[in-house]
N, C-alpha and C positions, 0 to 999 in steps of 0.2 A: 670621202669624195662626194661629190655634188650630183644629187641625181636628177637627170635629165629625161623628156619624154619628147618621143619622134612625133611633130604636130602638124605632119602634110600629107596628104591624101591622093595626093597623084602623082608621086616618088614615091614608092614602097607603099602602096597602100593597105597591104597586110598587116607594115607595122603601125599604122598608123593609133596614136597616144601609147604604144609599146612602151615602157620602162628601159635607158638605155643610159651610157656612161660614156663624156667625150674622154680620151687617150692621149687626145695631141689636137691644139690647134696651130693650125699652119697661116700660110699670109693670104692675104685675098677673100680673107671672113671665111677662111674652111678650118674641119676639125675632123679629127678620125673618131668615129662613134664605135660602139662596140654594146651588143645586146644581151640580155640575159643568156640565149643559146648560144653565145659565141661568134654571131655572124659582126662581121665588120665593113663600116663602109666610109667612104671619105663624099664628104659633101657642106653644104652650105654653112654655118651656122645659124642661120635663119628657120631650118629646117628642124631644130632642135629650143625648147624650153624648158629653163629650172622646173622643176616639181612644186616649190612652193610660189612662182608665178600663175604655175596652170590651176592650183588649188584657190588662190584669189582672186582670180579671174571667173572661175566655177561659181562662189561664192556671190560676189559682186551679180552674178547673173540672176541668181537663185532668188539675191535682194528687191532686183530691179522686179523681177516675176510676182513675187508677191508683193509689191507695192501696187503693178500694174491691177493686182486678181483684189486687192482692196478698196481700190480707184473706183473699176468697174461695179463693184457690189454695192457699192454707197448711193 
């Protein structure tokens, strides 16, 4: 199964990049999520990101950062 992390901060902001698993997605771009502690909740799929999106995304930023901190020193 495809692991997914909760990436919004003003819905559940507790969980927010929590590690979580969609269950079910429904029509309307919703899915049923479900957490490591078992808590379950139906909402967006906007609201949720594959793991290796947010890992290249991470990445990509990391890249851009130190091009920026190289830029500047020269």
């Amino acid at each position: 199964m495809t692991k997914y992390i909760w990436r919004v901060k003003t819905r559940l902001p507790e969980r927010y990049l929590t590690p979580c698993k969609v269950l079910a997605r429904g029509k309307m771009n919703t899915c049923l999520v479900e957490f490591e502690d078992g808590y379950q909740v139906t909402t967006s799929r906007n609201y949720v990101m594959k793991w290796e999106t947010m890992q290249r995304k991470l990445a990509k930023r990391s890249l851009k950062k130190s091009d920026i901190s190289k830029n500047s020193n020269a």
